[in-house]
TIRO-841034 format. One record per residue (C-alpha): y, x, z; residue in one letter; chain; residue number from 1. Coordinates in steps of 0.02 Angstrom, whole numbers, padded with zeros to 5 digits. Example, Ala and Ser with C-alpha at 12.3 -4.5 7.8 and 13.67 -1.06 7.14 Angstrom:
<atoms>
[atom [-00225, 00615, 00390], 'A', 'A', 1]
[atom [-00053, 00684, 00357], 'S', 'A', 2]
</atoms>
This chain:
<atoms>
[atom [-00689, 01567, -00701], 'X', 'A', 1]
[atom [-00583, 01659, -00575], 'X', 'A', 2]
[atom [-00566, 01790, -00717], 'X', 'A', 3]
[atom [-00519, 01653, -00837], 'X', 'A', 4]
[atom [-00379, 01589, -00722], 'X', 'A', 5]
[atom [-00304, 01789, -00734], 'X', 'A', 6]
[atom [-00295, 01811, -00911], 'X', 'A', 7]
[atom [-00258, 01626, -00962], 'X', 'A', 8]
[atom [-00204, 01484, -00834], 'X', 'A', 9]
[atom [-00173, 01354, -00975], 'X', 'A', 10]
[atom [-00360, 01393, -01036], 'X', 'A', 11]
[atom [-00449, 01397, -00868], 'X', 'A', 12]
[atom [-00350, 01222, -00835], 'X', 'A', 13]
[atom [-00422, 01126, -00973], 'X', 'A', 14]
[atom [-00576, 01210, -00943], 'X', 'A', 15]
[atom [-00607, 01178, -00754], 'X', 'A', 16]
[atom [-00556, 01014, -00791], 'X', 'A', 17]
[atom [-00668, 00943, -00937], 'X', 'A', 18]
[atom [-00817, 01029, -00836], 'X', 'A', 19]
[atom [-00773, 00919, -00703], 'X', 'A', 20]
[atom [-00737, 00753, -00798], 'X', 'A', 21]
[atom [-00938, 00755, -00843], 'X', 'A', 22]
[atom [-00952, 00666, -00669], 'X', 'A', 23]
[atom [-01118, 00792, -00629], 'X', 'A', 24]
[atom [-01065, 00886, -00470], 'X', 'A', 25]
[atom [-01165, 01042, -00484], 'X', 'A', 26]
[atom [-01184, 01167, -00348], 'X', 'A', 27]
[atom [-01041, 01302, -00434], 'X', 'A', 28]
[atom [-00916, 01159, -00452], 'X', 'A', 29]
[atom [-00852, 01201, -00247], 'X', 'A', 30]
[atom [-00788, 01353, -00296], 'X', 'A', 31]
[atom [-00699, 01281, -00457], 'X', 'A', 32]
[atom [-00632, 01151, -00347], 'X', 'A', 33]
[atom [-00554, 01248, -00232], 'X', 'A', 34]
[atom [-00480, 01346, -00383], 'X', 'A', 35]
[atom [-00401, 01203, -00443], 'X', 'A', 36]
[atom [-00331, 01155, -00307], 'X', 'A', 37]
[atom [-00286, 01323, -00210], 'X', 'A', 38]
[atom [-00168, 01333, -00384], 'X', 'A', 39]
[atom [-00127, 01164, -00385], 'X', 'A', 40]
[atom [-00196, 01132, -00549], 'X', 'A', 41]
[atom [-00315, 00944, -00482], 'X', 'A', 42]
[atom [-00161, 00854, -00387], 'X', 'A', 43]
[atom [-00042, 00896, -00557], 'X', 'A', 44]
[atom [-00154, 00842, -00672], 'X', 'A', 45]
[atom [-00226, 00690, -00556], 'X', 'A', 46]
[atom [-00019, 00643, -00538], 'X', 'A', 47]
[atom [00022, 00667, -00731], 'X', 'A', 48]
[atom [-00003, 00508, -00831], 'X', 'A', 49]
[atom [-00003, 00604, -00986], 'X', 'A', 50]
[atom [-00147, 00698, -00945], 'X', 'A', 51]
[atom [-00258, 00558, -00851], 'X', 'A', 52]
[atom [-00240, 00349, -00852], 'X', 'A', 53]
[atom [-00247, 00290, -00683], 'X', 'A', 54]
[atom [-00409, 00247, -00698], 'X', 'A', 55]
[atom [-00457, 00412, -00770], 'X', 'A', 56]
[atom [-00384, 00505, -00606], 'X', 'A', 57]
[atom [-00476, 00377, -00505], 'X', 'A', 58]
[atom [-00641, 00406, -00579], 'X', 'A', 59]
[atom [-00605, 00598, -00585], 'X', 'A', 60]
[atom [-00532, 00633, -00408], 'X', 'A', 61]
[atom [-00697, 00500, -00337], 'X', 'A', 62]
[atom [-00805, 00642, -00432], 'X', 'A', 63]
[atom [-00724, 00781, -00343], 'X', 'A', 64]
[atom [-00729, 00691, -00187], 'X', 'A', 65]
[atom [-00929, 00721, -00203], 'X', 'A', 66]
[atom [-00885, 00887, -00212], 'X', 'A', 67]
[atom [-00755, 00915, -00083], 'X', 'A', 68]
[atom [-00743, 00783, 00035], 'X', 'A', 69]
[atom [-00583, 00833, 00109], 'X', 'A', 70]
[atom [-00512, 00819, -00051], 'X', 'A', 71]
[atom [-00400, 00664, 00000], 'X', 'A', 72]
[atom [-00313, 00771, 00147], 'X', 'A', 73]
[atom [-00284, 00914, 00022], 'X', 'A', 74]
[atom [-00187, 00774, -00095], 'X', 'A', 75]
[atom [-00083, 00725, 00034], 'X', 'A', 76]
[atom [-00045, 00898, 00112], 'X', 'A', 77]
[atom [00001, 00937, -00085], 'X', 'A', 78]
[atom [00113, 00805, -00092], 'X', 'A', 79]
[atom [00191, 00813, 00095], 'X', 'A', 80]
[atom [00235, 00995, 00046], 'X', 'A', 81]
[atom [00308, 00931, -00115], 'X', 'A', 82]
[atom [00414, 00818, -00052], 'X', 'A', 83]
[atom [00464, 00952, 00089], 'X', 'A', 84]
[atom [00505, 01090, -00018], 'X', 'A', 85]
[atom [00699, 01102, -00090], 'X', 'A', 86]
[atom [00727, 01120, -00251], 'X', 'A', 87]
[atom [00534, 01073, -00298], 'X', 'A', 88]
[atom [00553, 00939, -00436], 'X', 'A', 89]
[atom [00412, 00776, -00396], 'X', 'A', 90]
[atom [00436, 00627, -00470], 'X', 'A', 91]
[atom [00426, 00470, -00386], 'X', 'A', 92]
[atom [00295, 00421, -00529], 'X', 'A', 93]
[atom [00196, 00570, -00485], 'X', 'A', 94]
[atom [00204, 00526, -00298], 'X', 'A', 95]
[atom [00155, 00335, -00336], 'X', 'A', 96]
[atom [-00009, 00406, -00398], 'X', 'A', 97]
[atom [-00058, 00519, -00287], 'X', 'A', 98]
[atom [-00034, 00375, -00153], 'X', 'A', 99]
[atom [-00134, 00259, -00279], 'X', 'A', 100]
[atom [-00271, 00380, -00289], 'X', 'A', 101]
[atom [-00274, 00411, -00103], 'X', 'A', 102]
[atom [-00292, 00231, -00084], 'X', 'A', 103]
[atom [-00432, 00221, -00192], 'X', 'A', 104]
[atom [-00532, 00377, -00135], 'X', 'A', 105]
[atom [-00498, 00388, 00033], 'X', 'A', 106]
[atom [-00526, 00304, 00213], 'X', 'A', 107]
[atom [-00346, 00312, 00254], 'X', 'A', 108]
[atom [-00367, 00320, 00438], 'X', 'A', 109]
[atom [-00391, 00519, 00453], 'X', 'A', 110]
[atom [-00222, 00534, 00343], 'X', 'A', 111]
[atom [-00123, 00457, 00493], 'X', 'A', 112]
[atom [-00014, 00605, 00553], 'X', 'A', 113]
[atom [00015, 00662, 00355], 'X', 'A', 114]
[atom [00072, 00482, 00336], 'X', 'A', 115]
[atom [00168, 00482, 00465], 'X', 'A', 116]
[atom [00273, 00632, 00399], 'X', 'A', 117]
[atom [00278, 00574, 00227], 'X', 'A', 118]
[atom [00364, 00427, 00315], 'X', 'A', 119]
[atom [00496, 00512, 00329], 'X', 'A', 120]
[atom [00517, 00530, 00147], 'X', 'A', 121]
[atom [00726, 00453, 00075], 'X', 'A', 122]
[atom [00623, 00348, -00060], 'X', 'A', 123]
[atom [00633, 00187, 00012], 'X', 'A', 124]
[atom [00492, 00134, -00142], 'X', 'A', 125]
[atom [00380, 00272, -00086], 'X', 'A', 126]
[atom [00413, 00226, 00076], 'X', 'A', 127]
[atom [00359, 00048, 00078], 'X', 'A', 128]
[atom [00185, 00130, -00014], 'X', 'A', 129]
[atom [00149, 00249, 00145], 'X', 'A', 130]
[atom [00183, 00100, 00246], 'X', 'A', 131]
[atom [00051, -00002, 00142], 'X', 'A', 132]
[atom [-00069, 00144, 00163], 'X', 'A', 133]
[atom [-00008, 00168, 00364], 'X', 'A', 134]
[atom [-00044, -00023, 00385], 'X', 'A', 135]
[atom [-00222, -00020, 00302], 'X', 'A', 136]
[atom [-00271, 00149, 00385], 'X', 'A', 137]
[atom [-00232, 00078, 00565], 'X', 'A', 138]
[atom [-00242, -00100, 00567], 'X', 'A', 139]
[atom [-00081, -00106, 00675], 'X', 'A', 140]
[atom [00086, -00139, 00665], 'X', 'A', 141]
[atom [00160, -00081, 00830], 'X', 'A', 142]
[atom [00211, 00079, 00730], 'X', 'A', 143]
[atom [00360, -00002, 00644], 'X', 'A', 144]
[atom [00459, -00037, 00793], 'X', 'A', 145]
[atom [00623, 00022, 00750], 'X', 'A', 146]
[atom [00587, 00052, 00565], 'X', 'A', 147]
[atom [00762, 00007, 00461], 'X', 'A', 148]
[atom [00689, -00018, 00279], 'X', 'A', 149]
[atom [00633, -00209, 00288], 'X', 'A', 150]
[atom [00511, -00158, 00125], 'X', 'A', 151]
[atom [00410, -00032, 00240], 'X', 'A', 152]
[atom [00402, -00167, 00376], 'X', 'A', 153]
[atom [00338, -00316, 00267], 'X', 'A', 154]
[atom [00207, -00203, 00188], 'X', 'A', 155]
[atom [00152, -00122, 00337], 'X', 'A', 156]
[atom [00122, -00302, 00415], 'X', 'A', 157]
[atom [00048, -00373, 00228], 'X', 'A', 158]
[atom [-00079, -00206, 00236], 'X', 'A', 159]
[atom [-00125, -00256, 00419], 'X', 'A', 160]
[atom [-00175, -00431, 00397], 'X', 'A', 161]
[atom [-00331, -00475, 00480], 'X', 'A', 162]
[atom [-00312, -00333, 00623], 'X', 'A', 163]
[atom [-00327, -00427, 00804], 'X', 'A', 164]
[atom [-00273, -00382, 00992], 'X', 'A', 165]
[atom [-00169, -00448, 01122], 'X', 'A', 166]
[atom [-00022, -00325, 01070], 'X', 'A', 167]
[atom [-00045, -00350, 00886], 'X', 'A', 168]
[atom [-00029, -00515, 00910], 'X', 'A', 169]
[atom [00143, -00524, 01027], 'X', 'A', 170]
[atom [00213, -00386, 00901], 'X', 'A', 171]
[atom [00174, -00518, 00744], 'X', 'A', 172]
[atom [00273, -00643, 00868], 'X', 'A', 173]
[atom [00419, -00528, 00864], 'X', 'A', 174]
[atom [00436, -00501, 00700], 'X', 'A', 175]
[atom [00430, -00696, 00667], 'X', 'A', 176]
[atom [00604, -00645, 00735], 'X', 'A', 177]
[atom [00641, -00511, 00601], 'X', 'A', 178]
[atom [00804, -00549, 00488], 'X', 'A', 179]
[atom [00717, -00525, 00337], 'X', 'A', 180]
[atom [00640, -00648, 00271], 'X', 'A', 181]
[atom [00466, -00568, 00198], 'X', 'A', 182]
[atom [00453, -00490, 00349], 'X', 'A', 183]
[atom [00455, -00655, 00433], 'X', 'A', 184]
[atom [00339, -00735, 00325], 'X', 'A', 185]
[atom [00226, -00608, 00339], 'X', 'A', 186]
[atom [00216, -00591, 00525], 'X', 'A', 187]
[atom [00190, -00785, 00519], 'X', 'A', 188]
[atom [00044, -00774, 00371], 'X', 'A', 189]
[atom [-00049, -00649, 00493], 'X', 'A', 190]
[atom [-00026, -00748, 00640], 'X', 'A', 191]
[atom [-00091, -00928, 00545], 'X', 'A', 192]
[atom [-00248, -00825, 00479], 'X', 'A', 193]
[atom [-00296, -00759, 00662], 'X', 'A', 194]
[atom [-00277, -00937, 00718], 'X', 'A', 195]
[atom [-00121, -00949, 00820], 'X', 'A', 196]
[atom [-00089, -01125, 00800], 'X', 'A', 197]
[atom [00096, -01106, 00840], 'X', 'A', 198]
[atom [00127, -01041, 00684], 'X', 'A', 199]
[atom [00100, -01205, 00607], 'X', 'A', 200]
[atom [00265, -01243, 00691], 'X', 'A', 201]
[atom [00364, -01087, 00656], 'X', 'A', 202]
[atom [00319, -01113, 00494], 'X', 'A', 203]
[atom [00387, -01278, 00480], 'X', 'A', 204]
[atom [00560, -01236, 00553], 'X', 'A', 205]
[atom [00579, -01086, 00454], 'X', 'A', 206]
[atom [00573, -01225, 00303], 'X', 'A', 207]
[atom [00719, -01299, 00355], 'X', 'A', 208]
[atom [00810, -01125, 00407], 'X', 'A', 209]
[atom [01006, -01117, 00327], 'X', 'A', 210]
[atom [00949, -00958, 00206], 'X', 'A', 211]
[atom [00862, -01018, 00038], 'X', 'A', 212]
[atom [00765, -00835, 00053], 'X', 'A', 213]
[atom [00686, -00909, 00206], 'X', 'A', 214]
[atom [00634, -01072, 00134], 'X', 'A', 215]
[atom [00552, -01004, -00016], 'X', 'A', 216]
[atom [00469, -00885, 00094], 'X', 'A', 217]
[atom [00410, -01017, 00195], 'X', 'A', 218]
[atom [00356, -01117, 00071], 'X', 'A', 219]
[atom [00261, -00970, -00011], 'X', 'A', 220]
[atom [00182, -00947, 00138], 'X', 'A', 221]
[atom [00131, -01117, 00171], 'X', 'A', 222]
[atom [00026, -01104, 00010], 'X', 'A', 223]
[atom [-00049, -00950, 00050], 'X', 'A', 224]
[atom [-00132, -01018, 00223], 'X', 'A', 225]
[atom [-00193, -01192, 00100], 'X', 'A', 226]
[atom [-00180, -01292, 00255], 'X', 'A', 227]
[atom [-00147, -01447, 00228], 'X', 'A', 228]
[atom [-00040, -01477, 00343], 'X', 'A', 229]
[atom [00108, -01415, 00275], 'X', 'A', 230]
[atom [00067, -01563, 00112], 'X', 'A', 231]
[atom [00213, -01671, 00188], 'X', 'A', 232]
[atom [00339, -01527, 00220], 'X', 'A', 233]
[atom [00287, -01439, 00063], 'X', 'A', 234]
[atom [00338, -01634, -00035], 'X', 'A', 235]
[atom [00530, -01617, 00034], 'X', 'A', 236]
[atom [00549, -01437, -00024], 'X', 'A', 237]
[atom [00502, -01521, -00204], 'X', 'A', 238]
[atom [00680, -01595, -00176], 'X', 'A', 239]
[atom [00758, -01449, -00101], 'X', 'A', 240]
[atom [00945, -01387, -00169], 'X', 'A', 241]
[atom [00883, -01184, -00233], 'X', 'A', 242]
[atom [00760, -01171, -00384], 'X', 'A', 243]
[atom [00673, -01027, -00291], 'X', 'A', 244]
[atom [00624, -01154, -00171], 'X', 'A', 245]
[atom [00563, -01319, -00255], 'X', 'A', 246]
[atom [00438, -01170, -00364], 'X', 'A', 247]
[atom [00368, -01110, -00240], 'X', 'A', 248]
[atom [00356, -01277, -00149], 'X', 'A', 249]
[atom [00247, -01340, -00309], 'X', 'A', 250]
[atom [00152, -01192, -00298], 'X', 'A', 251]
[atom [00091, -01219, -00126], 'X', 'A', 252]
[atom [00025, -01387, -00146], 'X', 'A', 253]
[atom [-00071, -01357, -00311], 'X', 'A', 254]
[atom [-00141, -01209, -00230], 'X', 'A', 255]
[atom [-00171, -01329, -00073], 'X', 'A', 256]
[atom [-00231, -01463, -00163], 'X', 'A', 257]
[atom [-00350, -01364, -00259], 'X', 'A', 258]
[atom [-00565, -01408, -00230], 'X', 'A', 259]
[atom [-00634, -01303, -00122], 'X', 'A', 260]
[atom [-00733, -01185, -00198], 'X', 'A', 261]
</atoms>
């Protein structure tokens, strides 16, 4: 093979790669792997929606996985350096799928300080994807503080739902505070589904707050915990001036009002 990659990389691509795609790992596969990657041959072709479907790369990068367990560090090193590197072209497409993939194959938690840096990244819609990777991987929140993009904050709180301790919990209480409204709602979300039963009123003032955004939000929210509770609050909204509102008002009670299964 490594003769193959000297005379013809094209050829030793397609190669490496179809011997891969059997889904066998054989003992000579390391080497291969570490071929493909060394040359970055697996993360382009993993990232390249021409060459793979989504599910394809899945199944494909979960084979090599078997092979080379540290295979979901290598992706993100490939793409950190990517992204670091001026004047080296990366879509944001091919980005999205590496971050897909690592989601898929991958833990999460041991990628914390290469999140952290890709962080740092100017696309605020890559961005909000580390976040939703940062949030899952550490089941806290606490690392937002101070984070500008309100995107990255709601996901990082949405991808931390269901995390518990004392500081998790008076961080969610802050960012019932936030002045964006998904963040808001999703702080409030978290705090309803770990039981906080002051949420039930924070939830039912942010339905009457001045900013439609809010309402909806809170409305949308209100569905999402399918407490009943909200039934009478949820029944004004139905009248409320903003169309975003009185949807998402119906919404909640058909979802609340729905058997339980």
């Amino acid at each position: 093979m490594g003769e193959l990659l000297e005379r013809d990389r094209q050829q030793f691509h397609a190669a490496a790669l179809e011997v891969l795609k059997t889904g066998r790992p054989a003992p000579g596969h390391a080497p291969l792997v570490a071929l493909l990657i060394e040359n970055e041959f697996l993360p382009r072709a993993l990232g390249n929606p021409d060459e793979f479907s989504m599910e394809e790369a899945v199944a494909l990068a979960k084979t090599v996985s078997r092979i080379d367990p540290l295979l979901d560090i290598q992706l993100a090193r490939w793409l950190l350096r990517r992204l670091q590197t001026a004047g080296d072209v990366i879509s944001s497409q091919t980005a999205q799928r590496i971050l897909g993939i690592l989601e898929q194959i991958s833990s999460v938690s041991r990628l914390t300080p290469l999140l952290v840096q890709l962080l740092r990244t100017p696309d605020p819609t890559l961005r909000s994807k580390v976040a939703s990777l940062m949030g899952r991987g550490t089941k806290s929140v606490g690392w937002i503080r101070g984070e500008d993009d309100p995107r990255v904050r709601a996901n990082a709180v949405e991808a931390a739902w269901g995390s518990d301790s004392r500081h998790t919990r008076g961080f969610l209480w802050e960012l019932t505070k936030d002045p964006h409204n998904r963040v808001a709602g999703n702080a409030l979300l978290a705090l309803h589904r770990l039981g906080e039963t002051a949420s039930v009123a924070a939830l039912l003032k942010m339905a009457t707050h001045a900013s439609p955004m809010f309402r909806a939000t809170a409305a949308w929210v209100m569905g999402q915990t399918q407490d009943a509770r909200f039934l009478q609050a949820l029944g004004r909204m139905e009248s409320d001036s903003d169309e975003n509102v009185r949807r998402n008002a119906s919404q909640a009670i058909a979802r609340i009002s729905q058997p339980a299964k």
